[in-house]
C-alpha positions in Angstrom: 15.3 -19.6 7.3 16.8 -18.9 3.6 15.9 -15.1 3.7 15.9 -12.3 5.8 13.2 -11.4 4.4 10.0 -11.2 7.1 6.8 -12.4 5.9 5.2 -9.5 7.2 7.7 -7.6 4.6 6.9 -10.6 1.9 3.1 -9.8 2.6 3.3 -6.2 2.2 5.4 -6.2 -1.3 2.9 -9.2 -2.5 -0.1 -7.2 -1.5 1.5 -3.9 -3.6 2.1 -6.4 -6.5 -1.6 -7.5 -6.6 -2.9 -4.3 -6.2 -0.9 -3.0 -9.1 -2.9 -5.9 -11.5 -6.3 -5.1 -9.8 -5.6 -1.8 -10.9 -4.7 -1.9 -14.6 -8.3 -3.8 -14.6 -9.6 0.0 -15.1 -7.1 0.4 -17.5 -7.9 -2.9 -20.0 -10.8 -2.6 -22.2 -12.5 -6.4 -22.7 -11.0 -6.8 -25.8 -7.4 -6.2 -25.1 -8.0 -8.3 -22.1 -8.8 -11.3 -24.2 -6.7 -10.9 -27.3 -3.8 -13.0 -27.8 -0.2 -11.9 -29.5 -0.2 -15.6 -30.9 -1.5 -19.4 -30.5 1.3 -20.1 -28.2 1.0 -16.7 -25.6 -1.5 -16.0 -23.5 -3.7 -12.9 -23.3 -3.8 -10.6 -20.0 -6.7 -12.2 -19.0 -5.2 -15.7 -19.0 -2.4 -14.4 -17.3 -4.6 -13.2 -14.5 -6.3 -16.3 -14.2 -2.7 -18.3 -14.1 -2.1 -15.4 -10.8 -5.0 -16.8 -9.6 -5.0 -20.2 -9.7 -1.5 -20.1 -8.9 -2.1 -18.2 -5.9 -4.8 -19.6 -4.3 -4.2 -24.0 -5.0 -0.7 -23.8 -5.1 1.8 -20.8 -3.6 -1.1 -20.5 -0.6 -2.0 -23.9 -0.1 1.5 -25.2 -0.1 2.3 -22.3 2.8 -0.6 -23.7 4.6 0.4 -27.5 4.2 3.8 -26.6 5.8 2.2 -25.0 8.5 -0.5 -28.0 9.1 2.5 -30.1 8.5 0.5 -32.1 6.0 1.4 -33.7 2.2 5.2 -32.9 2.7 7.8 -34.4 4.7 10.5 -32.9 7.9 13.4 -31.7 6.3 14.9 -31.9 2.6 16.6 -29.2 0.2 16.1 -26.8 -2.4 18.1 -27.6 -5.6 20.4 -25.5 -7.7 17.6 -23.5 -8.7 15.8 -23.1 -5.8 18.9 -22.2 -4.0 19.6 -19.1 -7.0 15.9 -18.1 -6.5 15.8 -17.2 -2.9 19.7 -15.8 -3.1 18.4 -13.0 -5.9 15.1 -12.9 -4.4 13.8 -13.2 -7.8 12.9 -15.2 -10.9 15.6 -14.7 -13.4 14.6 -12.9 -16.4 13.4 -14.7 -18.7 10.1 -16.2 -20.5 9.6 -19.7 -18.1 8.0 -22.3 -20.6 6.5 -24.7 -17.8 7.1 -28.2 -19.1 4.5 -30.0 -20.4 4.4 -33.1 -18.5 3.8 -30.3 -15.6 1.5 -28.0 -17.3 -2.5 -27.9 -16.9 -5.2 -27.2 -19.1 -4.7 -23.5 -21.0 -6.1 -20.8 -18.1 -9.5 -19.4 -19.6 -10.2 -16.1 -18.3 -12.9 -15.1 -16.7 -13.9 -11.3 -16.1 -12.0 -8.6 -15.1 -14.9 -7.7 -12.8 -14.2 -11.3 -11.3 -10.3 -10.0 -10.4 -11.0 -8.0 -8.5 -12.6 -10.1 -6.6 -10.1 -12.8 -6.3 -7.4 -10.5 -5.9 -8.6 -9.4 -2.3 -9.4 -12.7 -1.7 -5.5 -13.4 -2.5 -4.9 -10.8 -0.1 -6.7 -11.3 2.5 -5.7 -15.0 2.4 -2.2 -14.1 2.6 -2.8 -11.8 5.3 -4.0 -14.4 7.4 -1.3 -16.7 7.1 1.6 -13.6 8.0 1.8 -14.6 11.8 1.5 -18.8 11.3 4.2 -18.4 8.7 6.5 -16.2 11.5 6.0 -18.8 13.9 7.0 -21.6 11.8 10.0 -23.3 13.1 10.5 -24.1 8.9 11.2 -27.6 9.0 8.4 -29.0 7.3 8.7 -29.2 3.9 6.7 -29.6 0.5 7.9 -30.1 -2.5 8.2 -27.4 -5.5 8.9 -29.6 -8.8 11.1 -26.3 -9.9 13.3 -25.6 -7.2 13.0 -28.5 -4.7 11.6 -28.7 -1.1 10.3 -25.6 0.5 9.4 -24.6 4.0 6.5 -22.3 5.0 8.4 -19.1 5.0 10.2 -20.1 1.4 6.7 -20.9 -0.6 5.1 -17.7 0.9 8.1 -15.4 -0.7 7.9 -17.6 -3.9 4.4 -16.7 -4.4 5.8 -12.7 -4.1 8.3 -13.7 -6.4 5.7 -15.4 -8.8 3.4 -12.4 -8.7 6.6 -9.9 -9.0 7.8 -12.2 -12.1 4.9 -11.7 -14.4 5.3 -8.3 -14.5 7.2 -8.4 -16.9 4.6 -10.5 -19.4 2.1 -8.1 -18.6 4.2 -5.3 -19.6 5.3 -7.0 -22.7 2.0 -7.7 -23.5 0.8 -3.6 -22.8 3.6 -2.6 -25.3 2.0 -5.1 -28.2 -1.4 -4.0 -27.2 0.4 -0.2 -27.3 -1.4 0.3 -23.9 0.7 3.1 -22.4 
């Protein structure tokens, strides 16, 4: 394993994460959920539904391939900047502009209402998966096209680091919507 990092302790800081979005939802008003600083940024609510789709078809179902041992491969490594992830235990700083031959459709929000919801779905997903991703002996990999081949435990702290990461785009995005 790359970290010492327990997924029990990975669980807990990702479920403190998500709970801290599910609970600036009381916080946004509708129409500084959905407003936009320019063409090219997205709003808070697009943001939540990037956490969420990210979450659930990618960070979670990627843990749950390496468990299943399916759609990956035994072995492989992380690259230069998988290996500088997992050794700061964090995205560097930065605005990540995922390249285009990678990126989806733009996210369209949906409610806040509907976050909540999700959220604890996130949660309880990722709860599930705390004792599979302990037991894995982290030799079955899937790829990340960002940082290279991960293992079970690896993709389930990426998705904390993920979560932790856009933070900082939701704060920005307080400070030009001057919610305090």
């Amino acid at each position: 394993m790359t970290s010492m990092i327990t997924p029990l302790q990975i669980f807990e800081d990702l479920q403190q994460t998500l709970n801290g979005y599910v609970a600036k939802l009381d916080v946004y008003t509708d129409e500084q959920f959905a407003q936009k600083p320019s063409e090219t940024e997205w709003s808070l609510g697009q943001m939540y539904e990037h956490l969420y789709l990210s979450s659930t078809f990618f960070f979670l179902a990627n843990t749950l391939r390496c468990i299943e041992q399916r759609k990956g491969q035994m072995g492989g490594q992380k690259n230069e900047y998988g290996d500088k992830l997992y050794k700061y235990n964090s995205f560097p700083p930065i605005k990540v502009r995922i390249p285009e031959v990678l990126r989806g459709p733009e996210p369209v929000a949906q409610t806040r209402a509907d976050y909540r919801l999700h959220f604890a779905q996130i949660i309880a997903d990722a709860q599930k998966m705390v004792e599979a991703v302990a037991a894995d002996a982290g030799e079955y990999k899937c790829i990340q096209p960002a940082f290279g081949w991960l293992n079970a435990h690896e993709w389930f702290h990426l998705h904390e680091m993920h979560a932790r990461h856009h933070l900082r785009q939701q704060k920005e995005l307080e400070e030009w919507l001057e919610i305090s």
